[in-house]
ROGUMI-912719 format. One record per residue (C-alpha): residue number from 0; residue in three letters; x, y, z. Coordinates in pm, whole numbers. Example, Ala and Ser with C-alpha at 12.3 -4.5 7.8 and 13.67 -1.06 7.14 Angstrom:
% residues 2
+-----+-----+--------+--------+--------+
|   n | res |     xx |     yy |     zz |
+-----+-----+--------+--------+--------+
|   0 | ALA |   1230 |   -450 |    780 |
|   1 | SER |   1367 |   -106 |    714 |
+-----+-----+--------+--------+--------+
***
This chain:
% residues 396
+-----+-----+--------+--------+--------+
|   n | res |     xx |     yy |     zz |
+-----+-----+--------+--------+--------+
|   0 | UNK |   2773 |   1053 |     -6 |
|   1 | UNK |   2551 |   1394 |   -108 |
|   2 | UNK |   2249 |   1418 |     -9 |
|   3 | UNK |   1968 |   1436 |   -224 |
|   4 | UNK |   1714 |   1737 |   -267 |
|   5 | UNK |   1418 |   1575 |    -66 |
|   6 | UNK |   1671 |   1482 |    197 |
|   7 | UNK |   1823 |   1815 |    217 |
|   8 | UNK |   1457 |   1967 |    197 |
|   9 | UNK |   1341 |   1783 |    501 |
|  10 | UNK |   1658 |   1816 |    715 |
|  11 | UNK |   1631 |   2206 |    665 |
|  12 | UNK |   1288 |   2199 |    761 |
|  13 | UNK |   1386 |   1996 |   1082 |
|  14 | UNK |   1637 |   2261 |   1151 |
|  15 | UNK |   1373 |   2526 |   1098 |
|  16 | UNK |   1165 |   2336 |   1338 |
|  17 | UNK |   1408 |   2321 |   1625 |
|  18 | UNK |   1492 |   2684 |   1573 |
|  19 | UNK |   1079 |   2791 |   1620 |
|  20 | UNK |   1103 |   2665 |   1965 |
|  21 | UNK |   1338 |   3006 |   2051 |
|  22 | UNK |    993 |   3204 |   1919 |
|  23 | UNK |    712 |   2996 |   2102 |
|  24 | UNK |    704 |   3239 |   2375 |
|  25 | UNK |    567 |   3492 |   2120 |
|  26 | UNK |    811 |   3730 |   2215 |
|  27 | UNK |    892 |   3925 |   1889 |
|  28 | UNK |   1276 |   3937 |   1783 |
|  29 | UNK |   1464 |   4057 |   1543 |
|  30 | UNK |   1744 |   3855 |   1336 |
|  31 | UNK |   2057 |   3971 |   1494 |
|  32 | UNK |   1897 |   3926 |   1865 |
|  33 | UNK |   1847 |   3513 |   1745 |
|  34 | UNK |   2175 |   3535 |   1628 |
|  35 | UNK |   2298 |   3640 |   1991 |
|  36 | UNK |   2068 |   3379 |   2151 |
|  37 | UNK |   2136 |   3130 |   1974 |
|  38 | UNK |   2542 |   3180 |   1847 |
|  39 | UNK |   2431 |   3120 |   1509 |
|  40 | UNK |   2620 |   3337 |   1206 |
|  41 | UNK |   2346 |   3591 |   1078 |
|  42 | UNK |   2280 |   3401 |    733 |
|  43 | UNK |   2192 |   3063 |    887 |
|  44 | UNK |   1937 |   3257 |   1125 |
|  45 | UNK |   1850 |   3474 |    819 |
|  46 | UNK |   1776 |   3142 |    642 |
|  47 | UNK |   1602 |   2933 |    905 |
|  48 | UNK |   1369 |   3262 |    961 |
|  49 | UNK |   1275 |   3260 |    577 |
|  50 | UNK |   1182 |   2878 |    563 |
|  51 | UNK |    907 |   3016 |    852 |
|  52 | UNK |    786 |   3284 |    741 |
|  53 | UNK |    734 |   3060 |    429 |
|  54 | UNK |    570 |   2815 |    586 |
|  55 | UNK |    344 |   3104 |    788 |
|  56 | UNK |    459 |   2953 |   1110 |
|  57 | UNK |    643 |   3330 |   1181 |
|  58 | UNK |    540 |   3650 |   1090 |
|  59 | UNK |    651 |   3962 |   1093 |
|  60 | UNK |    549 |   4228 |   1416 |
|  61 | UNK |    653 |   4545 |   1324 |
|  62 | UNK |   1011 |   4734 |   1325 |
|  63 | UNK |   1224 |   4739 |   1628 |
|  64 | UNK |   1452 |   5053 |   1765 |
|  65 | UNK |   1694 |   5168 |   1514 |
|  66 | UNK |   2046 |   5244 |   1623 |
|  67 | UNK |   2106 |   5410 |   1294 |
|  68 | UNK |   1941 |   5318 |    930 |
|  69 | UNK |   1672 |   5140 |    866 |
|  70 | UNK |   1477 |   4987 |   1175 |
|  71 | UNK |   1557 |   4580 |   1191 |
|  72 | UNK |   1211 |   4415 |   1184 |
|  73 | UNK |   1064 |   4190 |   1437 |
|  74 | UNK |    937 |   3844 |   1375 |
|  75 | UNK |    714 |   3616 |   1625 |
|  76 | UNK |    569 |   3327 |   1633 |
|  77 | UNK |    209 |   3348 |   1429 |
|  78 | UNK |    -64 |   3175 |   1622 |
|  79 | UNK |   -312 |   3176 |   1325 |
|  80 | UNK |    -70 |   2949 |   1134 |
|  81 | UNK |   -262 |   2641 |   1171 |
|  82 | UNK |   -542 |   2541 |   1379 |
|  83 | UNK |   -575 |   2274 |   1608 |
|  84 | UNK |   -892 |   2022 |   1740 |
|  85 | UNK |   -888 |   1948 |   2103 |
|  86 | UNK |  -1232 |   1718 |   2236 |
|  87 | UNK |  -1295 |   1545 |   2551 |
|  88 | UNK |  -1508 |   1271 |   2571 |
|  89 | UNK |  -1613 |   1197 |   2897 |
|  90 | UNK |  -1852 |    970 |   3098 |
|  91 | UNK |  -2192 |   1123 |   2976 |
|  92 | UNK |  -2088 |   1408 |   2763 |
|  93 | UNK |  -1857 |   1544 |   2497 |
|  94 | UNK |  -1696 |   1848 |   2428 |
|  95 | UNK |  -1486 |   1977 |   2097 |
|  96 | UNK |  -1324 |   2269 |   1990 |
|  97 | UNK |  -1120 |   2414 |   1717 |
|  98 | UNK |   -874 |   2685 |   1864 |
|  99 | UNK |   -520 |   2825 |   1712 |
| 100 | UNK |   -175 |   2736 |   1804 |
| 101 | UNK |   -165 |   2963 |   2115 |
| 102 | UNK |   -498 |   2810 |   2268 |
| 103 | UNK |   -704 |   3038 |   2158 |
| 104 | UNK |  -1099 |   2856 |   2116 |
| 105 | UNK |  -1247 |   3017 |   1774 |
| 106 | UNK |  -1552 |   2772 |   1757 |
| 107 | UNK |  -1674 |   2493 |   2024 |
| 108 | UNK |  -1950 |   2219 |   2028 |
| 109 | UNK |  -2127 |   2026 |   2328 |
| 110 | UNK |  -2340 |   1732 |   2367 |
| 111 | UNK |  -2476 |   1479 |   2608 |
| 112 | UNK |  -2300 |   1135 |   2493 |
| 113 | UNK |  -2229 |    834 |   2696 |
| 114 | UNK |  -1912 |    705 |   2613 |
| 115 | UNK |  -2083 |    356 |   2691 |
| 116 | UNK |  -2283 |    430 |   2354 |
| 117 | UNK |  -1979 |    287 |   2222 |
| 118 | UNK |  -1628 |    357 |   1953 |
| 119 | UNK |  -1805 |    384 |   1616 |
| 120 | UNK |  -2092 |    631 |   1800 |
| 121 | UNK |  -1882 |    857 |   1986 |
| 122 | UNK |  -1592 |    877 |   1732 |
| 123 | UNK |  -1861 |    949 |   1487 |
| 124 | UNK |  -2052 |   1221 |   1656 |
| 125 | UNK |  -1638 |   1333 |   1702 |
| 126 | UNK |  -1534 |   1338 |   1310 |
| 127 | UNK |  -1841 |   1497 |   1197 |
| 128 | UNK |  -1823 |   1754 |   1526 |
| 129 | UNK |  -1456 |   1863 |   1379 |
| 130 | UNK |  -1615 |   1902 |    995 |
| 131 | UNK |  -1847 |   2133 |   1167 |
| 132 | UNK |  -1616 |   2338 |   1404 |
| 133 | UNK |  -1360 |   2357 |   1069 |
| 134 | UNK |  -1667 |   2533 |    864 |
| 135 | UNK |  -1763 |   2733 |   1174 |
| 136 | UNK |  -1435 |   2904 |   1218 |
| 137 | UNK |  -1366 |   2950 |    817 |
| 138 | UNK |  -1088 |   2728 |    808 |
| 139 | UNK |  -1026 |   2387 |    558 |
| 140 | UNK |   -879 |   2075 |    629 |
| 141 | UNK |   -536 |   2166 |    524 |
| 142 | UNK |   -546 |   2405 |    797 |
| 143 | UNK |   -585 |   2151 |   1066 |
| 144 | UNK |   -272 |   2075 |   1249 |
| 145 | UNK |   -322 |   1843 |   1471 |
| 146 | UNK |   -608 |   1653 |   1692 |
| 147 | UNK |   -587 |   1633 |   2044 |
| 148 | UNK |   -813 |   1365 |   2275 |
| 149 | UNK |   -936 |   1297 |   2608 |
| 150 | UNK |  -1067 |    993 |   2702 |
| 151 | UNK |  -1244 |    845 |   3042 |
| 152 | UNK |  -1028 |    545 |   3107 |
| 153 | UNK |   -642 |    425 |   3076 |
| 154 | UNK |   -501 |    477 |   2744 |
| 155 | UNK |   -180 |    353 |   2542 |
| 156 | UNK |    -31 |    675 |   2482 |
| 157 | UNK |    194 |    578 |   2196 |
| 158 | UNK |    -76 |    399 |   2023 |
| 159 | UNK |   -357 |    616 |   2115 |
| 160 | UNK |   -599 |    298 |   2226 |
| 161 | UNK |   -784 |    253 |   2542 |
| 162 | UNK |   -642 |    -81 |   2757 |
| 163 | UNK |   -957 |   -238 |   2937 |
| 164 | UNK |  -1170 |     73 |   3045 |
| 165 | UNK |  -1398 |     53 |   3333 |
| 166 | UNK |  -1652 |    240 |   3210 |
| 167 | UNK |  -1616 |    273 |   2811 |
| 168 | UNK |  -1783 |   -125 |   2655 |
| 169 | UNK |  -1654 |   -151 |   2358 |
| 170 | UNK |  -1339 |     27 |   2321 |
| 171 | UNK |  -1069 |   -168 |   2446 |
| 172 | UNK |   -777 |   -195 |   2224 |
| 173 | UNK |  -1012 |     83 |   1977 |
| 174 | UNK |   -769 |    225 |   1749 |
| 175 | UNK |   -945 |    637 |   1764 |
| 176 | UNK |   -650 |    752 |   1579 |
| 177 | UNK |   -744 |    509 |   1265 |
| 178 | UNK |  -1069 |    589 |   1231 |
| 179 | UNK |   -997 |    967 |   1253 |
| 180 | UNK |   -759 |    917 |    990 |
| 181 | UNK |  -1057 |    787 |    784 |
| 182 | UNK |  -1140 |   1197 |    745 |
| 183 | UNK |   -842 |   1412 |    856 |
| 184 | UNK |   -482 |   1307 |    748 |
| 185 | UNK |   -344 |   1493 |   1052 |
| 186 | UNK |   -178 |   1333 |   1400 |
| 187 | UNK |   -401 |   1240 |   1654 |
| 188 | UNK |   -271 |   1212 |   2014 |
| 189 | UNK |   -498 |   1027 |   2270 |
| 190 | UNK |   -446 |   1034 |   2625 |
| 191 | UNK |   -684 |    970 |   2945 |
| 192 | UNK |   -889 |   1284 |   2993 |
| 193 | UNK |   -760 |   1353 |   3405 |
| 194 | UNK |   -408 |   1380 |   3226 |
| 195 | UNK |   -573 |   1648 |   2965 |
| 196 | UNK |   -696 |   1815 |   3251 |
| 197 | UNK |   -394 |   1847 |   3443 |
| 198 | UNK |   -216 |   1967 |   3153 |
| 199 | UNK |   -503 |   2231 |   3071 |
| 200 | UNK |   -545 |   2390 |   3394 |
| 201 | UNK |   -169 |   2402 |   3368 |
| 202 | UNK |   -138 |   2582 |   3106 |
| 203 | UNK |   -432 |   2823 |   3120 |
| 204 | UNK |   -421 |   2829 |   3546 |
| 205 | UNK |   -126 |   2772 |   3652 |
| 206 | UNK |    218 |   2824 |   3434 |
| 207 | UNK |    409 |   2885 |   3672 |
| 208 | UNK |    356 |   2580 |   3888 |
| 209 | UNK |    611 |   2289 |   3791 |
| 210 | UNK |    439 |   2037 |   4022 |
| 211 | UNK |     52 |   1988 |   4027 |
| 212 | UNK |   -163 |   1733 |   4147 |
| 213 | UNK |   -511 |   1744 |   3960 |
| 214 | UNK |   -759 |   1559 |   4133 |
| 215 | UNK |  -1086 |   1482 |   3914 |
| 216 | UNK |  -1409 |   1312 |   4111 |
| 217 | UNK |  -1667 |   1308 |   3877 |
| 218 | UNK |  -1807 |    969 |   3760 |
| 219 | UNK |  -1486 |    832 |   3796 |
| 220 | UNK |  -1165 |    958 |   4071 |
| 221 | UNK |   -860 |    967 |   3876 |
| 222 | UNK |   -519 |   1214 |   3896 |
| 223 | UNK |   -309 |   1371 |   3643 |
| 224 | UNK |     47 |   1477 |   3769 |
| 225 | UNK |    228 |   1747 |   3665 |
| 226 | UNK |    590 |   1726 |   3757 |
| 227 | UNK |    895 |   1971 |   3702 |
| 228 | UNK |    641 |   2101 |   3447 |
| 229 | UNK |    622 |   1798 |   3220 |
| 230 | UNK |    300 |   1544 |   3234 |
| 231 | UNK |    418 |   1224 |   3393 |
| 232 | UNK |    237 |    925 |   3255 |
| 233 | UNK |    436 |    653 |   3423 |
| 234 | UNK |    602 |    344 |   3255 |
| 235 | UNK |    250 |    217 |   3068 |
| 236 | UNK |     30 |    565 |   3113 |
| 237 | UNK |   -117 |    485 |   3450 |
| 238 | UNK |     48 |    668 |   3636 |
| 239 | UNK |   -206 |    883 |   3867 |
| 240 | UNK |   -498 |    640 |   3850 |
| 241 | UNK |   -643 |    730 |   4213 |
| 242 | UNK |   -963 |    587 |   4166 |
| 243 | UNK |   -851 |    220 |   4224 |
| 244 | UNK |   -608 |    284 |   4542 |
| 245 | UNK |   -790 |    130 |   4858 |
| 246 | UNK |   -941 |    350 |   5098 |
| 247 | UNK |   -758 |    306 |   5436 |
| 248 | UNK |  -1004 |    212 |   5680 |
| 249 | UNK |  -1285 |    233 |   5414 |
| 250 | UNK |  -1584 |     -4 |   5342 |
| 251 | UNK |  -1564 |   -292 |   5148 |
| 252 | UNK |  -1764 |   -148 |   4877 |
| 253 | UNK |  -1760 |   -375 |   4518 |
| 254 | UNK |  -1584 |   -149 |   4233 |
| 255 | UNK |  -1645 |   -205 |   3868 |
| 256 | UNK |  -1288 |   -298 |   3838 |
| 257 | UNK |  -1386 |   -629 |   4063 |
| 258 | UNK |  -1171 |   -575 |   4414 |
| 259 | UNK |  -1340 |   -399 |   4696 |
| 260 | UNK |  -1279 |    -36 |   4876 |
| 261 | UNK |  -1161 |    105 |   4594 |
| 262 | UNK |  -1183 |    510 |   4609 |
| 263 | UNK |  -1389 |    547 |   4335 |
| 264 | UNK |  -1628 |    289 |   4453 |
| 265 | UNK |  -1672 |    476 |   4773 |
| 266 | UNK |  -1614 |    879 |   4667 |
| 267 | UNK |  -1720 |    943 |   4308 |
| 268 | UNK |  -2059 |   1046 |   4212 |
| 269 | UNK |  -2241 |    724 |   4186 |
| 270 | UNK |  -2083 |    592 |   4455 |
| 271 | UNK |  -2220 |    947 |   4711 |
| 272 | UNK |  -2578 |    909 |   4477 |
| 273 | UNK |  -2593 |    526 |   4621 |
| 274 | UNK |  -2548 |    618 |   4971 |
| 275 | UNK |  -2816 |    855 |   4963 |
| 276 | UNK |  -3046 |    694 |   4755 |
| 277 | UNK |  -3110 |    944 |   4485 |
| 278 | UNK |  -3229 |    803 |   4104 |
| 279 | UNK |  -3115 |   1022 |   3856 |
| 280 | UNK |  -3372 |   1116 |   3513 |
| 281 | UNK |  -3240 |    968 |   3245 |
| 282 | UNK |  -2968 |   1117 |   3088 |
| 283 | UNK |  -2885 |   1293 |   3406 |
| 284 | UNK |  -2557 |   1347 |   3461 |
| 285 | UNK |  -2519 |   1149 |   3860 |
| 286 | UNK |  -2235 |   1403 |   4007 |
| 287 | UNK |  -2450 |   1686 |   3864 |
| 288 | UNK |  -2762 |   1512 |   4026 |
| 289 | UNK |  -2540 |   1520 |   4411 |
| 290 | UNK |  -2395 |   1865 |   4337 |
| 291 | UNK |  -2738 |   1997 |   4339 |
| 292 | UNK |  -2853 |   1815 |   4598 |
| 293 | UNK |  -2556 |   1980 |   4823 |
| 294 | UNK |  -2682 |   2355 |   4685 |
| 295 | UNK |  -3018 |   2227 |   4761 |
| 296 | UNK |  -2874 |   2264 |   5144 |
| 297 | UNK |  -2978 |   1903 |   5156 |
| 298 | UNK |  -2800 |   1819 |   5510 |
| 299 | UNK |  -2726 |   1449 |   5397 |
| 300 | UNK |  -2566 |   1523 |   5084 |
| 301 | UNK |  -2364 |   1794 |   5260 |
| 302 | UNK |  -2289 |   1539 |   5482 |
| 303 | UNK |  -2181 |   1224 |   5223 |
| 304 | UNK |  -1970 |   1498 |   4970 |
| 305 | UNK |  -1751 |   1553 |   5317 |
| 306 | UNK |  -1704 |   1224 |   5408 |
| 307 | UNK |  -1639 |   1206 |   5039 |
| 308 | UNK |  -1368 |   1453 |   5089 |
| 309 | UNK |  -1201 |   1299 |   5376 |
| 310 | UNK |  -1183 |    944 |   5186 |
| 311 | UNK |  -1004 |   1132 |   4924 |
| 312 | UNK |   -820 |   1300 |   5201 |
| 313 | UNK |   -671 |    983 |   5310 |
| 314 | UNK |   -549 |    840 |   4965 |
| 315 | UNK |   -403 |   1225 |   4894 |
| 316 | UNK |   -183 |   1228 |   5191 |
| 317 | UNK |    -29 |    972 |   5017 |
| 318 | UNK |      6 |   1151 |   4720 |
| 319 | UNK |    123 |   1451 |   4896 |
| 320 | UNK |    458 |   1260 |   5070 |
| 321 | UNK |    527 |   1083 |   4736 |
| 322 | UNK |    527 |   1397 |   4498 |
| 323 | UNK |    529 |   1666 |   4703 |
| 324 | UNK |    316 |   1908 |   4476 |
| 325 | UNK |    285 |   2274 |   4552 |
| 326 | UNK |    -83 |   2227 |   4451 |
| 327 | UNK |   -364 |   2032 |   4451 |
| 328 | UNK |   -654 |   2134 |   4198 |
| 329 | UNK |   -967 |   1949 |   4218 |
| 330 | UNK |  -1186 |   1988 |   3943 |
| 331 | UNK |  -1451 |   1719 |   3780 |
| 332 | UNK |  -1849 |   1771 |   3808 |
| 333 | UNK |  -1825 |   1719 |   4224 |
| 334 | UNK |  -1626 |   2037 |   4204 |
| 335 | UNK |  -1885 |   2272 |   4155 |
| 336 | UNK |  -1939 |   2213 |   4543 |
| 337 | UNK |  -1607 |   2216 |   4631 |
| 338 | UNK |  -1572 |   2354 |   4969 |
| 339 | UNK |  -1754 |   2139 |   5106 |
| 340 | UNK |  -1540 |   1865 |   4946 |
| 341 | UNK |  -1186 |   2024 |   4951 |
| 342 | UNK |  -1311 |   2061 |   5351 |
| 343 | UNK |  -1290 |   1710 |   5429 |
| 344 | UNK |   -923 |   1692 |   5181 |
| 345 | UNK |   -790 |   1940 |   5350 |
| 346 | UNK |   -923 |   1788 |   5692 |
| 347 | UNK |   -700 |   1419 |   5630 |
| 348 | UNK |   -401 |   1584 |   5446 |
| 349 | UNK |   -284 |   1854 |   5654 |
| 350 | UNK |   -327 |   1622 |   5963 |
| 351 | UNK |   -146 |   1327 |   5769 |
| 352 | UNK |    132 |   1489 |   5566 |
| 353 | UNK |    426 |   1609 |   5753 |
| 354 | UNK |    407 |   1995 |   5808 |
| 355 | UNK |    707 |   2073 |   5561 |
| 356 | UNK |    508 |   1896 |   5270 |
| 357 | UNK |    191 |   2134 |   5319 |
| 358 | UNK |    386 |   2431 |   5437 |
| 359 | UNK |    330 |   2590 |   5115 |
| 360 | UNK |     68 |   2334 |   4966 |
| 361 | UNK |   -318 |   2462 |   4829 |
| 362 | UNK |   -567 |   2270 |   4759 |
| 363 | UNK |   -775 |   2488 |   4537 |
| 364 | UNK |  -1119 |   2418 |   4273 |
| 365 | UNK |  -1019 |   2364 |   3937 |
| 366 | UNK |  -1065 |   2766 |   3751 |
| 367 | UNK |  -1105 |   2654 |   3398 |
| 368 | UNK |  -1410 |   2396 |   3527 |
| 369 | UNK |  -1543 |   2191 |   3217 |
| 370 | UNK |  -1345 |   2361 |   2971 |
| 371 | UNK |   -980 |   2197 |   3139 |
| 372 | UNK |  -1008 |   1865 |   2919 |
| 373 | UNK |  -1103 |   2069 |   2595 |
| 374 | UNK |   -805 |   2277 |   2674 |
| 375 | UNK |   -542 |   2054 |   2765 |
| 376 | UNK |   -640 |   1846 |   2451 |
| 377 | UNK |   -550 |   2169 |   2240 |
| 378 | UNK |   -242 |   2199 |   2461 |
| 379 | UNK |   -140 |   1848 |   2383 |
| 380 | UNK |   -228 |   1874 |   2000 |
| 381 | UNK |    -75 |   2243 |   1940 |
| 382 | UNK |    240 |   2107 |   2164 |
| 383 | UNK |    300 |   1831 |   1921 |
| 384 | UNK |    187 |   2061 |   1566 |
| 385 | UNK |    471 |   2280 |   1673 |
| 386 | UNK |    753 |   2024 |   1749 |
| 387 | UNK |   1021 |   1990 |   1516 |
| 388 | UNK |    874 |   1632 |   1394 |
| 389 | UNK |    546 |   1822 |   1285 |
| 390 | UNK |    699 |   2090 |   1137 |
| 391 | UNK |    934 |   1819 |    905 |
| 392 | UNK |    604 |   1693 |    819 |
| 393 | UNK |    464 |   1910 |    510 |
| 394 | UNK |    793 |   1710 |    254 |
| 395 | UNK |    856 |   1462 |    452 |
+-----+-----+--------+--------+--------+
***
């Protein structure tokens, strides 16, 4: 049976998609060198080249070598394309920014926001904050790609909505996605915001690491796991939530999920504040509130953020036998005084995991610090705006 012109339209432009991955690296190339890669006749790369340049996803670079005649020209991916939205929206604050397709951040916005102020609030303050990063940067709404989103608690990956959050009232079974799509007729991928992280340092920090263990301890413990270079989310997205293993040997401290000794309810920021008795101002971020206490040279607080460390420590060593990573990044608002936490990690885990699992293993601070969420959310948005699917997208 033929095919009909729409259908033909949107299975060349799925053809074109799959053949952009070759350019992703930005390498520039010229047509006969895709033809080699790829063992594709000339005209059919000639053709899939033209349907990108046409949709501005390639460009051209310049003229290569010649051998003899005119100089074959170069084509590369072009990050300026489209633009992308990555925000996270954590505990007490949130972050946005508007960046191209190769990560770059043109515009960014910051606030103090609880996430307990609620869905409607914080998705809100989020729609607007992307109207105003889109007229900061020059760029219109048909520019936008994609929109990429971090959030504090477990989330339904497929669906993009948060299952029973700890910490966010209000927002279980939210659908962000449809209320985005209220203003922006774009895809919107929500995940949990350690998993954003792990795939931001990754991509900014650490490329060449296939297996990472990101560790955040902030106002909540969780992990994102990076494994043979892909993001592991487990069977239901859970995978990596730390903050609700039991503490071996720990006290029988009561955690907001409702059992006892959980790690979060004995090593996060509240948890350290508690023991040491400190009342934050309002709107005072807690972690923030023990981190400077530690700088302070406060001896207690040095003290509590070690022990904090070696509870960690013992849940990690864990970790460590299970997945054998070749690092361990901690980052989250305890990490701005992170030797004296990674001390009491390191303490438990090289003296619990067996010596060939930590031969090579570092535990290291997180380098991209608050901006890893923001970043992995553009990672996870531009990732999916320049997939095949997306690229199918303008007739389909």
């Amino acid at each position: 049976m033929p095919i009909d012109t729409a259908e033909n339209g949107t299975a060349d432009l799925a053809k074109a998609g799959e053949f952009l991955q070759l350019l992703r690296d930005g390498r520039p190339r010229t047509r006969a060198e895709l033809a080699q890669v790829t063992g594709m006749a000339r005209s059919t790369v000639a053709s899939r080249v033209d349907t990108l340049l046409q949709l501005g996803y390639v460009a051209p670079v310049g003229d290569s070598t010649s051998t003899g005649g005119r100089p074959p020209s170069l084509f590369a991916l072009n990050p300026d394309a489209r633009v992308v939205i990555g925000a996270d929206l954590g505990a007490s604050h949130a972050r946005a920014v508007l960046a191209n397709l190769a990560g770059e951040v043109k515009a960014e916005f910051w606030e103090m926001l609880p996430i307990a102020d609620g869905p409607e609030a914080v998705v809100g303050w989020l729609a607007q904050t992307i109207g105003r990063l889109l007229a900061e940067a020059g760029c219109t709404a048909s520019e936008l790609a994609a929109i990429g989103v971090g959030l504090p608690g477990p989330v339904e990956f497929q669906t993009g909505r948060p299952v029973s959050p700890p910490i966010m009232p209000g927002w279980d079974g939210y659908d962000l996605p449809a209320r985005l799509h209220q203003d922006y007729d774009v895809p919107v991928l929500v995940d949990n915001d350690v998993n954003i992280m792990a795939l931001g340092e990754h991509k900014a920090n650490l490329p060449t690491d296939q297996d990472i263990l990101f560790v955040k301890v902030a106002t909540g413990i969780g992990a994102g796991i990076i494994a043979g270079g892909n993001l592991e989310r487990g069977a239901q997205g859970t995978a990596g939530d730390l903050g609700h293993v039991r503490v071996p040997g720990g006290p029988e401290t009561l955690c907001t999920c409702g059992n006892v000794g959980c790690l979060e309810a004995v090593a996060s920021g509240p948890a350290i504040a508690l023991k040491l008795g400190l009342t934050p101002k309002p709107g005072q971020n807690i972690p923030s509130l023990v981190a400077q206490q530690v700088r302070d040279g406060d001896a207690a607080a040095i003290a509590a953020v070690r022990q904090a460390g070696r509870d960690l420590g013992s849940v990690l060593a864990t970790c460590v036998s299970l997945l054998n990573p070749s690092v361990i990044v901690v980052g989250g608002s305890l990490a701005q005084v992170g030797e004296h936490l990674l001390a009491g990690i390191r303490e438990v885990v090289y003296q619990r995991s067996l010596p060939l699992a930590t031969k090579h293993l570092r535990i290291i601070t997180s380098s991209s610090g608050s901006h890893a969420g923001v970043l992995g959310a553009v990672a996870l948005a531009s990732e999916f705006a320049l997939s095949p699917k997306a690229i199918e997208m303008p007739i389909g």
